[in-house]
C-alpha positions in Angstrom: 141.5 189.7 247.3 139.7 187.5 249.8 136.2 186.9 249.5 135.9 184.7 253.0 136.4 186.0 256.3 138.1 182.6 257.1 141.2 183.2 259.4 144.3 181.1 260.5 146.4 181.2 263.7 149.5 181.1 262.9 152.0 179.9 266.0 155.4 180.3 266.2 156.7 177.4 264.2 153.9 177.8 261.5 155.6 181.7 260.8 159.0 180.2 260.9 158.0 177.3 258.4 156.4 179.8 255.9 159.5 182.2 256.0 161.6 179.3 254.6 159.2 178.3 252.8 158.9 181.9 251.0 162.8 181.6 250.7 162.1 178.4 248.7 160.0 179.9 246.6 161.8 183.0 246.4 165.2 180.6 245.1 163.1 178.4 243.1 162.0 181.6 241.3 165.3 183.3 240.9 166.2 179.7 239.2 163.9 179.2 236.9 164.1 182.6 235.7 167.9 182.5 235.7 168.1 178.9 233.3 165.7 181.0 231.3 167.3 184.1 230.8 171.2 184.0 231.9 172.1 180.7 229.9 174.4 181.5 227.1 173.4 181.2 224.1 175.8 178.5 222.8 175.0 175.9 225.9 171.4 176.7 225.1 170.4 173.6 223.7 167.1 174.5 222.5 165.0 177.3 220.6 161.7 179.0 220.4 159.2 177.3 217.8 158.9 179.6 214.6 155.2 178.7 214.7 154.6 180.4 218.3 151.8 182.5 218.6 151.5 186.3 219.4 149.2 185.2 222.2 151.7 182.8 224.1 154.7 184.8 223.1 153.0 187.7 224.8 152.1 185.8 227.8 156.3 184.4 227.8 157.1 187.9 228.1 154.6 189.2 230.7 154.5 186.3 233.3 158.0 187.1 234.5 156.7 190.5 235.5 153.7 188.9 237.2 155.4 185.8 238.8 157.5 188.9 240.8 154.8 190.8 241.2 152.9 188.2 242.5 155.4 186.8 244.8 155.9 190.7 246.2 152.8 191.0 247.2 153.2 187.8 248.9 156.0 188.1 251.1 154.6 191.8 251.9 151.7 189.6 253.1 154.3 187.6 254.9 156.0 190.4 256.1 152.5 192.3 257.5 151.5 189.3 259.6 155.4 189.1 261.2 155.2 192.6 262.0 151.8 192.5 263.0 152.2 189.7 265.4 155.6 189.0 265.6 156.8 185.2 265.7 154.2 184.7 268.4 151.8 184.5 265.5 148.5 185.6 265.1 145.5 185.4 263.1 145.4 186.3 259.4 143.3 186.4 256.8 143.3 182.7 255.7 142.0 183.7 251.5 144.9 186.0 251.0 148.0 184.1 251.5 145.9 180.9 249.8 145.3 183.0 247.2 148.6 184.7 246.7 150.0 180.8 246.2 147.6 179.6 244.3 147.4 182.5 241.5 151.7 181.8 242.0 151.4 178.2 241.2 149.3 178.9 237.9 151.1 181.3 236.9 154.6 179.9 236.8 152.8 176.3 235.5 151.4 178.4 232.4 155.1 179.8 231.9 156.4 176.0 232.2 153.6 175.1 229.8 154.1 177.5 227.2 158.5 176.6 227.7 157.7 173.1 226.8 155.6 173.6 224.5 157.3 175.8 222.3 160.8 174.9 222.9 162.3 172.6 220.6 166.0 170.9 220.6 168.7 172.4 218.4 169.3 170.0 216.2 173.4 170.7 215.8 174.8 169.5 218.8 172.9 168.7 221.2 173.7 165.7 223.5 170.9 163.6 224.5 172.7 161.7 226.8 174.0 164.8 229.0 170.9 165.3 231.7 172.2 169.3 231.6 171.4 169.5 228.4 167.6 168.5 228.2 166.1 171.4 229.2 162.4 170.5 229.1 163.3 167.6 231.6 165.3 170.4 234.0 161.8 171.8 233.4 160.0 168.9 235.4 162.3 168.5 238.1 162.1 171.8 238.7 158.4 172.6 238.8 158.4 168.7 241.2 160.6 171.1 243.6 157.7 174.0 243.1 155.2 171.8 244.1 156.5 170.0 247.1 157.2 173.5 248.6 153.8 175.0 247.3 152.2 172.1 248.3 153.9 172.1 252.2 152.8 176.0 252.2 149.7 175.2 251.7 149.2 172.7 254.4 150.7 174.9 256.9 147.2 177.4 255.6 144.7 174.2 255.9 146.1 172.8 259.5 145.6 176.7 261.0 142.5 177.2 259.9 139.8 178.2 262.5 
């Protein structure tokens, strides 16, 4: 929870921003975890290292749980500061939502770090050429999205800051 009593003003367009924003984040989410968990097992072109430890596989099974949790908690923040001020805006704590994103952001880049590095390529079948079927790389243009739209959230934070 916040530590600092730093608050931010948040106007009209700076609520309106972070609501899409949150959508963003929301989809970006729902994807990842969707190309994780919903692709069939024969167009999966990769599989879980053998060597993987009980630590990491642990963490691959928890951080879903989390990343949701986490992102909750964050539109509820959201959400408070809306009905609290409306889309007039209003101050907020400026540590919570900053905080919210940030333990968001290193969450879902330990779950990206731990997919790359203990997925490996199938050996039968798998076509290099075909940019659908190189998963890690789906990996890095997805988590490129992720931090453009982390990255604009958080600016929206640092310009309102009093």
């Amino acid at each position: 929870m916040a530590t600092s009593h730093d608050t931010i003003t948040l106007g009209k367009k700076d609520v309106s921003e972070m609501a899409v924003l949150t959508i963003t984040l929301i989809n970006l989410i729902r994807m990842l975890f969707k190309k994780v968990s919903k692709t069939p097992s024969r167009k999966l072109k990769v599989t879980l290292d053998t060597e993987i430890n009980s630590e990491a596989l642990s963490d691959l099974s928890k951080l879903p749980g989390t990343i949701s949790g986490r992102l909750y908690s964050h539109v509820d923040t959201l959400r408070y500061s809306y009905s609290t001020y409306g889309l007039e805006g209003g101050i907020v704590e400026d540590n919570e939502m900053h905080h919210q994103i940030y333990k968001l952001s290193k969450e879902v880049n330990l779950t990206l770090f731990l997919l790359a590095l203990y997925l490996i390529p199938s050996p039968s079948g798998a076509n290099h050429s075909s940019p659908k079927s190189d998963f890690k790389n789906w990996f890095f243009g997805w988590e490129r999205l992720w931090c453009i739209a982390t990255n604009h959230f958080m600016e929206i934070l640092v310009c309102s800051v009093h």
